[in-house]
C-alpha positions, 0 to 999 in steps of 0.5 A: 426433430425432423418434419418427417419424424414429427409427422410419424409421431402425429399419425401414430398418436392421431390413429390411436386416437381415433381408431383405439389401435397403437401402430408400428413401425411395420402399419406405417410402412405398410400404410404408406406403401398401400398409398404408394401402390395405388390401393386406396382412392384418391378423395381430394387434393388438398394443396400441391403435397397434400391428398387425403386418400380412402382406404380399409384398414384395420378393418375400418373405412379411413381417410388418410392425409399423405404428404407425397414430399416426406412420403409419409402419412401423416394424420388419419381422419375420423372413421365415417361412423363417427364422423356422422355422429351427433356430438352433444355437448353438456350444456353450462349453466 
C-alpha cells in the first residue's frame, strides 16, 4: 500500500474517532484544498513536511496534521473541548 493511500485511511479512521463522523472521499478533498487555499491557521511546524494547522470543520474547532509532500492530511488532533478535559482513569486495586 502507498504512503499516500495509508495516510488516507489513518486520517479517516483517526476523524471518526474523534469527531464521531465518517468522511468521504469529497471531505478529503475539501479539507486538504481549504489547507491549500490558506483557510485555516497555521499552528506549528513540526518538521520540514509537516504543519499542524486550525480550521472549523464539521462545525468543530480542529487541528489538522498535513504532509505538504503527499499533500494530504493525515491524522486530526482532539477537539480543544476534549483536549482539556480531565480523563480519569479507574483505579486497580
Amino acid at each position: 500500500m502507498r504512503k499516500t493511500k495509508s495516510q488516507k485511511i489513518h486520517f479517516k479512521r483517526r476523524f471518526y474517532d474523534r469527531v464521531g463522523v465518517w468522511l468521504t472521499k469529497n471531505d478529503l478533498a475539501q479539507i486538504s484544498l481549504m489547507i491549500k487555499q490558506g483557510k485555516a491557521t497555521l499552528v506549528k511546524r513540526q518538521s520540514q513536511r509537516v504543519t499542524i494547522w486550525n480550521m472549523t470543520y464539521a462545525e468543530k474547532n480542529l487541528n489538522w496534521v498535513y504532509d505538504s509532500k503527499t499533500k494530504n492530511v493525515v491524522t486530526v488532533l482532539y477537539p480543544e473541548e476534549k483536549m482539556n478535559e480531565k480523563v480519569e482513569h479507574e483505579s486497580i486495586e
